[in-house]
C-alpha positions in Angstrom: 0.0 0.0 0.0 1.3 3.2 -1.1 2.2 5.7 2.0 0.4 9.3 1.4 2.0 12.3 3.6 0.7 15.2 3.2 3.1 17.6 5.0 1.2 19.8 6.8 0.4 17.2 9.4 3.8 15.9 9.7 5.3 19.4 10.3 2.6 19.8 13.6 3.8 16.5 15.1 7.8 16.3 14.3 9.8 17.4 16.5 12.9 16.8 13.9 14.9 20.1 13.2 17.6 20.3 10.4 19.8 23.6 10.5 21.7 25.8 8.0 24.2 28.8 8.0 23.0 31.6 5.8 25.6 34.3 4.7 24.9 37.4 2.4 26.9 39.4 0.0 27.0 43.1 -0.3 24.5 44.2 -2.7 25.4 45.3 -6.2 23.3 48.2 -8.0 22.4 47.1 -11.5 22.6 49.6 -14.4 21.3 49.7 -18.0 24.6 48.7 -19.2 24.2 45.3 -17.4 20.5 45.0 -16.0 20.9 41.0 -16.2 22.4 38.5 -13.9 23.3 35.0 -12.7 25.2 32.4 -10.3 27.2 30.7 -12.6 29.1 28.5 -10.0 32.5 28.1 -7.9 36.1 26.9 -9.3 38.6 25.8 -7.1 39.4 29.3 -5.8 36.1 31.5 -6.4 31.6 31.6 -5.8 31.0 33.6 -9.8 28.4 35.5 -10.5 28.1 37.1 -14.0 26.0 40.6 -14.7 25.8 41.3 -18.7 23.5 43.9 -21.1 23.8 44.1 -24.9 27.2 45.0 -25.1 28.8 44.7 -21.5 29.3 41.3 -19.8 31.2 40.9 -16.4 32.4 38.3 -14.0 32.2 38.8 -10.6 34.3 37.0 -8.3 34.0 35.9 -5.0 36.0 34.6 -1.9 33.9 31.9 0.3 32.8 34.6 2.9 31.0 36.2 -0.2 33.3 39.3 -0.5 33.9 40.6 -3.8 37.3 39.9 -4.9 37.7 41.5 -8.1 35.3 42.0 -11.2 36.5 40.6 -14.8 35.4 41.9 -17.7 34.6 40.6 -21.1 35.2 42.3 -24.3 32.7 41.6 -26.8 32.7 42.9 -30.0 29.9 44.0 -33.1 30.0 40.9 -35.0 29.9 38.6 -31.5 27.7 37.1 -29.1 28.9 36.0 -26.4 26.7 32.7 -25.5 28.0 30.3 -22.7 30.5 30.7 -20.0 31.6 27.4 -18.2 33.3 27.1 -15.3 35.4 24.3 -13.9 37.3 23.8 -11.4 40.9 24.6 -12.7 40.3 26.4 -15.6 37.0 27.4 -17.7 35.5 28.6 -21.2 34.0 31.3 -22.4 31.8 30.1 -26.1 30.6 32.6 -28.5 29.7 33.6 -32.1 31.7 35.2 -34.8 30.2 36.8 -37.8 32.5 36.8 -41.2 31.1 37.4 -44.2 28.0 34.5 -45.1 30.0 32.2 -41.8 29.2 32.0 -38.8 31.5 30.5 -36.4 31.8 28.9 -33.3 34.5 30.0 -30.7 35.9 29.3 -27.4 38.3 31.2 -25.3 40.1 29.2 -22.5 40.4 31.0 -18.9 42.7 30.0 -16.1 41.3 29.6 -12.7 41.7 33.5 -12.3 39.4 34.0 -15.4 42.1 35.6 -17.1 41.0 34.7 -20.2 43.3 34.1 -23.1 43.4 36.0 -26.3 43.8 33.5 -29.0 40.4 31.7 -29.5 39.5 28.5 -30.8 37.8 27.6 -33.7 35.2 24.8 -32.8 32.9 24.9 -35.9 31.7 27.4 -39.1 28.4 26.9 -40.1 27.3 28.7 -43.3 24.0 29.8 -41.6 22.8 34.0 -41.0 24.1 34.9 -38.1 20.8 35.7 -36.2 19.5 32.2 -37.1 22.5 30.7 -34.5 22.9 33.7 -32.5 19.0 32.9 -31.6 19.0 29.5 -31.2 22.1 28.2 -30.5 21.8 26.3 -27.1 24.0 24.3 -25.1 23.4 21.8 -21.6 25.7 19.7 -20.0 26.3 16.5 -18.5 25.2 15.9 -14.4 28.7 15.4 -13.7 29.4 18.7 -15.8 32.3 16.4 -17.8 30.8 17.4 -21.7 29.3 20.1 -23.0 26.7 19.6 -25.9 25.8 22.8 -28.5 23.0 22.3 -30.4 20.8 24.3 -32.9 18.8 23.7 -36.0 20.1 24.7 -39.4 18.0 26.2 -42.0 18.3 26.4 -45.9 15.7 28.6 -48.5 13.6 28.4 -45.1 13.3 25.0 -44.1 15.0 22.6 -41.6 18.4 21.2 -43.0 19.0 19.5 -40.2 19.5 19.5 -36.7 23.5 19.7 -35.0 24.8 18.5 -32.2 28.2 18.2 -31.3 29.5 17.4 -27.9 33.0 18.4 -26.2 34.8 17.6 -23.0 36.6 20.0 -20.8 39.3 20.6 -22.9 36.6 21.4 -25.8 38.2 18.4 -27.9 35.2 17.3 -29.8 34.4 14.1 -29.3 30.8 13.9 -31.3 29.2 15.4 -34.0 25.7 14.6 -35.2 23.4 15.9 -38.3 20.3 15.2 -37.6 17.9 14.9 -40.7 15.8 12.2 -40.6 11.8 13.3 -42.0 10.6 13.1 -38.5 13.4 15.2 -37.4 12.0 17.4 -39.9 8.6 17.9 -39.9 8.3 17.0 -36.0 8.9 19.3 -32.9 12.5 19.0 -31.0 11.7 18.2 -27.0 15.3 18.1 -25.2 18.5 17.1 -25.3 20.4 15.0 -22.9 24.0 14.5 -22.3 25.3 11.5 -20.4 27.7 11.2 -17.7 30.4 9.4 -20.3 29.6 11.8 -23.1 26.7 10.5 -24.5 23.3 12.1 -26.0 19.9 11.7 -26.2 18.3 13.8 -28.2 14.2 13.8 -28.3 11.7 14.7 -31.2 7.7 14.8 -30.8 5.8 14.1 -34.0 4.2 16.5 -36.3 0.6 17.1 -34.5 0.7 14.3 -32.1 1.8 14.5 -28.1 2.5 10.9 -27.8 4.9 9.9 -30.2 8.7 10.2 -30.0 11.8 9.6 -31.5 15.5 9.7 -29.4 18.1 9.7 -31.3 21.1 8.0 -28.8 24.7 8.5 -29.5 28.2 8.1 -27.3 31.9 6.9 -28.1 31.1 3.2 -27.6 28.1 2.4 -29.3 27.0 3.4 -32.8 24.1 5.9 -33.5 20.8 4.8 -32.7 17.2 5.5 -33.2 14.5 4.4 -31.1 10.7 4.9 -31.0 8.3 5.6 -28.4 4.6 5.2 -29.5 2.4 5.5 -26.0 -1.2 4.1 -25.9 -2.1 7.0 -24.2 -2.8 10.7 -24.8 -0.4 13.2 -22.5 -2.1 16.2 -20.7 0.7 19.2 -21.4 4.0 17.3 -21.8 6.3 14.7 -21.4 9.2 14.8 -18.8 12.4 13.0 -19.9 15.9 12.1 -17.7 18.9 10.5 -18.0 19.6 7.7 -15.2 23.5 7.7 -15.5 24.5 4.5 -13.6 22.1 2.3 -15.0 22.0 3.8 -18.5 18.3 4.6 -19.0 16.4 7.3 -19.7 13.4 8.2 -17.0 10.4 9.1 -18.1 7.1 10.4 -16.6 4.0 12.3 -17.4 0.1 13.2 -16.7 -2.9 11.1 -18.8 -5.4 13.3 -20.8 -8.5 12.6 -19.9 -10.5 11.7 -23.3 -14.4 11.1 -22.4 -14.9 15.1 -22.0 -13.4 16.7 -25.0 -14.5 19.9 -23.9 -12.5 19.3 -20.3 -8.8 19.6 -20.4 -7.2 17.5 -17.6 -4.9 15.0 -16.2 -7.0 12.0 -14.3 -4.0 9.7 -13.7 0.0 10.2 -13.2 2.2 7.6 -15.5 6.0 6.5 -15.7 8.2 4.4 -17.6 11.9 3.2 -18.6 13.8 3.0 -21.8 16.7 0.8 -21.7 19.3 3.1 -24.1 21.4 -0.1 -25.0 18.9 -1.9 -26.4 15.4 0.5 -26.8 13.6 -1.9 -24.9 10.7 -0.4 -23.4 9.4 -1.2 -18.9 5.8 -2.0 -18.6 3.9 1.5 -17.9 3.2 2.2 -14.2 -0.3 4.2 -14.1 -1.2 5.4 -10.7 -5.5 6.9 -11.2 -5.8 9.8 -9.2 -8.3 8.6 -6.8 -10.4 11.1 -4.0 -8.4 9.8 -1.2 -5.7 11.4 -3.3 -7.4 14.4 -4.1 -8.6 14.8 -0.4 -4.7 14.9 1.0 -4.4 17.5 -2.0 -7.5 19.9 -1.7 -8.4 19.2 1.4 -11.5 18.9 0.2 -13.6 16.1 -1.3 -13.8 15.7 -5.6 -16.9 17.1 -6.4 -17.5 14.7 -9.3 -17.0 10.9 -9.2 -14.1 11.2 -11.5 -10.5 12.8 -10.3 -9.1 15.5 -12.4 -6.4 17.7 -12.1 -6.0 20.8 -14.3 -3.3 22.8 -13.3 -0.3 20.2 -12.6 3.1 19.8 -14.6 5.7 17.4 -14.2 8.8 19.7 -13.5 11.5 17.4 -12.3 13.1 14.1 -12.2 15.7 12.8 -9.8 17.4 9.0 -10.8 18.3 7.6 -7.6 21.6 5.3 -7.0 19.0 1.9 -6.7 17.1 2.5 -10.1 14.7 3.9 -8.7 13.8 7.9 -9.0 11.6 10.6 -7.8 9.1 12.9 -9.9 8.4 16.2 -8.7 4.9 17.7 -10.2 3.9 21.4 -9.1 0.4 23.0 -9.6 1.0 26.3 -12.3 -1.0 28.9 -14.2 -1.7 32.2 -15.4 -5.3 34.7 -15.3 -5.4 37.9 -16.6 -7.4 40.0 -14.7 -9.6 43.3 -16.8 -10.8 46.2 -15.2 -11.9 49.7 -16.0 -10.9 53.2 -14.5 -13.1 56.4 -15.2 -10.9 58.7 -16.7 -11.5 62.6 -16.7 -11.8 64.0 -20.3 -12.9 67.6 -19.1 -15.6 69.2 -20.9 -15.3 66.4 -23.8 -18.1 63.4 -24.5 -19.8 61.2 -26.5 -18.6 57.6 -27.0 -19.3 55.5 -24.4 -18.2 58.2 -21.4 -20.8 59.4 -19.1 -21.7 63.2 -17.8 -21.2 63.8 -14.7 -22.2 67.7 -13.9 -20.0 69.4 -17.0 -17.3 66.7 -16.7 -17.2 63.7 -18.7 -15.4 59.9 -17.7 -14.2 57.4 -20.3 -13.2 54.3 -18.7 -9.7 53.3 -19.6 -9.1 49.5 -19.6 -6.3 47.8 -17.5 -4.7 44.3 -17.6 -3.3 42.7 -15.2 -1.7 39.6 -15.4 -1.0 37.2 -12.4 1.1 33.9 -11.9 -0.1 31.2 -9.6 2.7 28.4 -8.6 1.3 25.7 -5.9 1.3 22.7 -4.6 4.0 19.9 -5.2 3.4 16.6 -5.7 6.1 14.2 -5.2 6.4 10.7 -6.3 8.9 8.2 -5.1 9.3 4.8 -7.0 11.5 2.0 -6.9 13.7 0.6 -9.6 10.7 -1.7 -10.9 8.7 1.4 -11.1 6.6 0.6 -7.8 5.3 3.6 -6.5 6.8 3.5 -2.6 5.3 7.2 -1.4 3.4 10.4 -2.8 4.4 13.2 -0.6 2.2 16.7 -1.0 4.4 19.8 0.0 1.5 22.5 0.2 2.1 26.0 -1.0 0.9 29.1 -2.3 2.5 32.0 -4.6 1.1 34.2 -6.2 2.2 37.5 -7.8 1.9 39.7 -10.5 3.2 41.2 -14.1 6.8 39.4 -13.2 6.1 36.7 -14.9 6.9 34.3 -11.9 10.3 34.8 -11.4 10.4 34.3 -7.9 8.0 31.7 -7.4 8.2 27.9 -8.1 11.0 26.0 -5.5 14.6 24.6 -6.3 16.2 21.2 -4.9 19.1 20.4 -3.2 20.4 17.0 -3.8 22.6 16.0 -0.6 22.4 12.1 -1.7 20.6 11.1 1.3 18.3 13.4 1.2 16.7 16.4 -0.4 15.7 20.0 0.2 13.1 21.9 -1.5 13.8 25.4 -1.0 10.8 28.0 -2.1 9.1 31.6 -0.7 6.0 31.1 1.5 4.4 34.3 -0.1 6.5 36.7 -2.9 6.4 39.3 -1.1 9.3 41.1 1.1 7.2 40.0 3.9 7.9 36.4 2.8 10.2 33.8 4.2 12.3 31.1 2.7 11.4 27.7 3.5 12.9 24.5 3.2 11.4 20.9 3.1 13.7 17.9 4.0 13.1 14.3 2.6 15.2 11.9 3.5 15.8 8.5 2.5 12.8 7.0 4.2 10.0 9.5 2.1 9.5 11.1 5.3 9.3 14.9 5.1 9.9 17.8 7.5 9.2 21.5 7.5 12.2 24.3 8.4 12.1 27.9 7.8 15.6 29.3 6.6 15.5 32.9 6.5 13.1 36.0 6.9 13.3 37.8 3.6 12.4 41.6 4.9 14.8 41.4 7.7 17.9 39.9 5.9 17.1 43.4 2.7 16.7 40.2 0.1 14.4 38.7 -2.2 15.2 35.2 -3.3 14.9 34.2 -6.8 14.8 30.5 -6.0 14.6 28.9 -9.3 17.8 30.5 -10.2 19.8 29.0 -7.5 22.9 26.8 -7.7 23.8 23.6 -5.9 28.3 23.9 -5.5 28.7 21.2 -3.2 26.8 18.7 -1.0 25.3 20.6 1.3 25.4 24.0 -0.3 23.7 26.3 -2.5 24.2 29.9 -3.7 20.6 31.8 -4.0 21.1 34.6 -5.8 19.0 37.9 -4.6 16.9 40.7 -6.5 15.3 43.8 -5.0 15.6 47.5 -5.6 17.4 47.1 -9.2 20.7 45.3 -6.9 21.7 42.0 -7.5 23.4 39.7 -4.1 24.3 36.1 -3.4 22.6 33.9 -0.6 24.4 31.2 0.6 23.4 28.3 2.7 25.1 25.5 4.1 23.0 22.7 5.9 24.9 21.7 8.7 23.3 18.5 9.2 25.1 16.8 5.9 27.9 18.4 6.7 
């Protein structure tokens, strides 16, 4: 019998407490000239945080009490773009564009563990492409153990997909694959996500022209040749598909919500679904199909389904984790958006007609305003075992709401200490709010901890930005007023 925990009650009657050391940075004022920002990491020396605009892009370096060392920056010129900075531990690589003439080329600089960065670059490909075709959508991701580094973009000729590249390098940007992807369902069909493997392997994932349920992957490393394998599900998939890589045991993870079919006018999820694809061989588990019943609903609403049949409307599935057994965790949060219309009477003096109204001698026009708000919830959270067994469904409840910021604060992060997790996230986005942290451990069972109190501590977290660089530790970075500052936090208990 599957264990539900809902967490509210669990957090009334434990008395476990998990704690954390929480250290700021000084604030940095952002300008026009760089208005962006991000955590990109630590190297053996520094914490980095990058702050770019159009033309301006700087590294900011930090010691591990969070005081600003020195700031590097990049020169970029007109016919660059400077698109991927990674850091390692030793040394590091900044990859951009080059425009010449009908070419397009693909650099790399090498850094040292300073970020001095040197000023003869490297040449990793030339594509005969416009330059604001890559520039837009050349992309890159890297392997979990951060080993390879996979660019990838489509390439277009008279208009149409020629093909789709990827080409994979390891940290000495020696390339060690290179694939041209151009296959009809390539094509015609809709790319999903690329994966890169632990050993330098790729999975890269295609939906089908006007379908949600079937797939290509396309699976490539050094040891085995290219291969193609198809997933056809007998089932129809409410929003999308979630895909990851389980490194150890060389499968790729996959989980999703089922559209309910016998109310076409209702769009919903009634059941939550998983399954394995073996990337040796293709071979394809037996589907696990867990029916959202009311008990279910009841640990999630609090409230009773008001039809016989479960639905859920609002849910995504966000994340996978692969754990060391073969078996993995699914993370699925509640998300969506309303846009909210209302009218203002606006003076217009001694002016009328229309659809105003007369009010003495003066006349009001109502003026139309939208508003648009961003709702991110609940989390549900699946834990199966290697033969796809659900062992627990944990429900971590939230609420955030905000507006016109397109939810950049909201949503939660994870940090993976191996034997257990924390879900960070803001109980409210507000600067009344405060940072909260769930801990699973390795039994499924889940506390409740508050971290810090955003007003008092002059910060506001943007969560889903944050940066796992060791263990137990994670840099947050922080934005209010226009200034940009790192959070970090240590959880002493792993330590």
């Amino acid at each position: 019998m599957k264990n539900y925990v809902i967490i509210l009650l669990l957090c009334i009657f434990s008395s476990n407490s998990y704690a954390q050391e929480v250290s700021y940075s000084k604030a940095i004022k952002l300008t026009n000239k760089t208005p962006k920002f991000k955590i990109l990491g630590r190297n053996a020396k520094y914490f980095i945080a990058e702050r770019w605009g159009e033309k301006f892009h700087y590294l900011d370096l930090y010691s591990s009490n969070l005081r600003k060392i020195s700031t590097k920056e990049f020169k970029i010129e007109a016919d660059e773009a400077l698109k991927k900075i990674w850091i390692q531990p030793k040394q590091g690589w900044v990859l951009y564009t080059k425009s010449v003439k009908d070419f397009t080329y693909i650099n790399a600089r090498q850094m040292d563990v300073n970020l001095n960065v040197k000023t003869t670059p490297l040449v990793l490909d030339s594509i005969l492409e416009r330059k604001d075709y890559v520039q837009n959508n050349f992309r890159t991701t890297q392997s979990l153990n951060e080993k390879y580094l996979a660019i990838y973009l489509p390439i277009f000729s008279k208009g149409s997909l020629d093909y789709f590249l990827v080409s994979v390098y390891d940290e000495n940007m020696n390339q060690i694959q290179k694939l041209k992807l151009n296959t009809d369902f390539v094509k015609q069909g809709t790319f999903v996500e690329l994966l890169v493997l632990n050993n330098g392997g790729v999975a890269a994932i295609f939906l089908e022209k006007n379908s949600n349920n079937k797939f290509e992957i396309y699976f490539s490393d050094e040891e085995t040749k290219f291969k193609t394998f198809t997933l056809n599900l007998d089932n129809q998939v409410f929003k999308k598909l979630k895909f990851e890589v389980d490194n150890l045991n060389n499968t790729l993870l996959i989980a999703g919500l089922n559209l309910y079919q016998d109310n076409k006018r209702l769009v919903a999820a009634d059941a939550f679904f998983t399954l394995k694809m073996n990337l040796e061989t293709g071979e394809i588990s037996n589907k696990t199909v867990e029916v959202f019943t009311n008990e279910f609903y009841k640990l999630l609403t609090e409230n009773d389904s008001k039809t016989e049949k479960v639905f859920l409307q609002t849910f995504y599935i966000k994340t996978i984790l692969p754990r060391v057994d073969g078996g993995f965790l699914v993370f699925a949060e509640s998300y969506y958006e309303n846009e909210e219309v209302f009218e203002v009477p606006q003076s217009n003096g001694l002016s009328g007609g229309g659809t105003s109204m007369m009010i003495g001698q003066t006349s009001f026009s109502p003026s139309t305003y939208k508003t648009n708000y961003y709702f991110y919830n609940d989390v549900i959270v699946y834990t199966l075992d290697k033969d796809l067994k659900i062992e627990s469904v944990n429900i971590i409840k939230k609420r955030q709401k905000s507006q016109e910021d397109n939810g950049g604060y909201s949503s939660f992060n994870i940090v993976n200490q191996q034997n257990m997790l924390e879900v960070l996230f803001l109980d409210e986005i507000s600067t009344n709010s405060s940072l909260k942290r769930y801990t699973l451990n390795k039994d499924s069972e889940i506390f409740k901890d508050y971290i810090l109190n955003v007003g008092q501590n002059d910060v506001m977290p943007v969560v889903k930005l944050a940066v796992q660089t060791a263990p137990n530790e994670i840099l947050v970075p922080s934005y209010l007023n226009n200034s940009f500052s790192i959070i970090k936090i240590i959880f002493e208990d792993n330590k």
